[in-house]
C-alpha positions as CSV (number, residue, x, y, z in Angstrom):
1,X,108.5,93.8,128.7
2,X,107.6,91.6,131.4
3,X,106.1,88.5,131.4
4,X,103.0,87.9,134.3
5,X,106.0,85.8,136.1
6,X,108.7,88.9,136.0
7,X,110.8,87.6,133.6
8,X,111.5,89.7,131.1
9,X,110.3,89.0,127.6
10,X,112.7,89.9,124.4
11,X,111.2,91.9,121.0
12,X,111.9,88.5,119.1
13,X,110.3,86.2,121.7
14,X,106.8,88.8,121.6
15,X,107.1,88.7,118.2
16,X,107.8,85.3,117.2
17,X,106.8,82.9,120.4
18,X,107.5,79.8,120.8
19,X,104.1,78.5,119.8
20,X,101.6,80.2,118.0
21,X,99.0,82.4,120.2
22,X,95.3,81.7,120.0
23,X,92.5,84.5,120.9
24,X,89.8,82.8,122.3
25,X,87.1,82.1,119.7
26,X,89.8,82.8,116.8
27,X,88.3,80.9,114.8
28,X,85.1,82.3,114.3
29,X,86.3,86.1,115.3
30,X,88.8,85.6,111.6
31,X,85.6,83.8,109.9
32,X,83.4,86.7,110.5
33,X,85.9,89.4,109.9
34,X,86.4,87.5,106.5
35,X,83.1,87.3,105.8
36,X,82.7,91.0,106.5
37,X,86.2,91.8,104.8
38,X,84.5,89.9,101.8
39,X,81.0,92.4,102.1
40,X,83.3,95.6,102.1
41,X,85.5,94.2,98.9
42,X,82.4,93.6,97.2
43,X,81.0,97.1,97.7
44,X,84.3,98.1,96.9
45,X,84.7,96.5,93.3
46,X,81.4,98.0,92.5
47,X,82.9,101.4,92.9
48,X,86.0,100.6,90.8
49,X,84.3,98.8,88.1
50,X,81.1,100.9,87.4
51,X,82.0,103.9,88.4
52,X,79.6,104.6,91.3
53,X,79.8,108.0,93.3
54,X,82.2,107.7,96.1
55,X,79.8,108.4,98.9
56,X,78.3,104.8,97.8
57,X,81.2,102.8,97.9
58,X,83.0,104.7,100.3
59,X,81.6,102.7,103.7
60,X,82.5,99.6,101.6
61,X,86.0,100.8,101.6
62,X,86.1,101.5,105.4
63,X,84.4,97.5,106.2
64,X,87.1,96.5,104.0
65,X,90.1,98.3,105.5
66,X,88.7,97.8,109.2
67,X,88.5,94.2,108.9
68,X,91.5,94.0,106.9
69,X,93.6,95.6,109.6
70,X,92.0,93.1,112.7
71,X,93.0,90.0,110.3
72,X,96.2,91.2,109.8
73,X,96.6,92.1,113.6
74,X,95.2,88.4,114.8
75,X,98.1,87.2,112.6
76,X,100.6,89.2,113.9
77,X,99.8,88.6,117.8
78,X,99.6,84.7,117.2
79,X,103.1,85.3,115.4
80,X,104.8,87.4,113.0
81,X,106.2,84.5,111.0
82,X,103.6,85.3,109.1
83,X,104.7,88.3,107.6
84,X,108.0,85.7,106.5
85,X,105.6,83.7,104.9
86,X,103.8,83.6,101.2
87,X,100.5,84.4,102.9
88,X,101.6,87.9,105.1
89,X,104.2,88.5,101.9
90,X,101.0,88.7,99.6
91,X,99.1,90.7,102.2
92,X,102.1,93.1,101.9
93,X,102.3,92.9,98.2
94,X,98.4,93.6,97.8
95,X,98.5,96.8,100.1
96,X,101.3,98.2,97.7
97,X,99.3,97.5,94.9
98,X,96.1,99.2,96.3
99,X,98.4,102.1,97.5
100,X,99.6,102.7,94.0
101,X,96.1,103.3,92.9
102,X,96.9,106.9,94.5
103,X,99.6,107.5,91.6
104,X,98.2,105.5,89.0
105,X,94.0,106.2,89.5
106,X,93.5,105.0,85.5
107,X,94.5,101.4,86.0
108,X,92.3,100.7,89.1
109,X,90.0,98.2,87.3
110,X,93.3,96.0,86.3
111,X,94.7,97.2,90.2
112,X,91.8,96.1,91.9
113,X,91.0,92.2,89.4
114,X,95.0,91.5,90.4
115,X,94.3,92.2,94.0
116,X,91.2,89.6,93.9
117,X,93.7,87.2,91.8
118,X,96.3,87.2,94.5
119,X,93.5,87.2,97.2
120,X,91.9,83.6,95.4
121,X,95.2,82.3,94.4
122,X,97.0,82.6,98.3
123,X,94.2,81.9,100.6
124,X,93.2,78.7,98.6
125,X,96.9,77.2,98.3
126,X,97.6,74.5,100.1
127,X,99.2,75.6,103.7
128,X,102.3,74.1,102.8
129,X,102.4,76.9,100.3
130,X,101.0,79.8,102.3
131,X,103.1,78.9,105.2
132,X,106.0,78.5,103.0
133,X,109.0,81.3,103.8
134,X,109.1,83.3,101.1
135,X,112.9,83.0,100.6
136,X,113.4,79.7,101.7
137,X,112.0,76.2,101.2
138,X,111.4,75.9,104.4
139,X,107.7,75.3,105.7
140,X,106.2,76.7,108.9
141,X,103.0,75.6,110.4
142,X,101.6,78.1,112.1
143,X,101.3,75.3,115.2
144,X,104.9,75.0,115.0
145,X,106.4,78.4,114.5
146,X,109.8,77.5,115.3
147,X,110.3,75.0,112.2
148,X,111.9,71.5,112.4
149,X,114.8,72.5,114.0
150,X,113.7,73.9,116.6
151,X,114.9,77.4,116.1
152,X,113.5,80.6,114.5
């Protein structure tokens, strides 16, 4: 890949930059597709835990899985560390939960409460526990991608 000065640009450098990445207006592009994320999930637990007719919940479940995806996309361009981290690691962890709802459909109610749990649990941990490696002790601001040492 090349960079706009013709130098060329390695999968780990586009991946994991030197410094985080910043959309402009990031900040309130992820508040609102949290706040919409939150609107789909909502709709969404009605269906699981009353049992509503899928054609009600089901444009719940597409808010929720659109806005899902552009969260986890923002995260990714500003940098993939993330995914190295306890915060992408429960993303991960969540999606394999909600997939297995395909193979076990009669534990969706306990499924879908544990998804919330880890949802609560992660994004309201401190950031020096969301940004913590998830096999190391080592924290990573997401300002500061490249640890203390300088290195990924």
């Amino acid at each position: 890949m090349q960079t706009h000065f013709g130098n060329k640009m390695t999968l780990k450098q586009l991946l994991f930059p030197a410094s985080s990445r910043q959309l402009p207006g990031q900040r309130w592009l992820k508040i609102t597709l949290r706040t919409l994320h939150l609107v789909g999930v909502g709709g969404l637990g009605g269906g699981f835990l009353y049992e509503v007719a899928p054609e009600q919940w089901l444009p719940y479940w597409g808010l929720a899985v659109v806005t899902g995806v552009c969260l986890v996309l923002i995260e990714l361009w500003s940098n993939a560390i993330w995914l190295l981290q306890w915060a992408g690691a429960a993303i991960v962890f969540k999606l394999f939960l909600l997939a297995s709802l395909h193979f076990f459909p009669q534990a969706a109610i306990p499924i879908f409460i544990s998804v919330i749990i880890i949802s609560g649990v992660i994004s309201h941990a401190p950031a020096k526990i969301r940004h913590r490696l998830v096999f190391s002790s080592t924290h990573i601001s997401p300002s500061q991608p490249d640890g203390k040492d300088g290195k990924l």
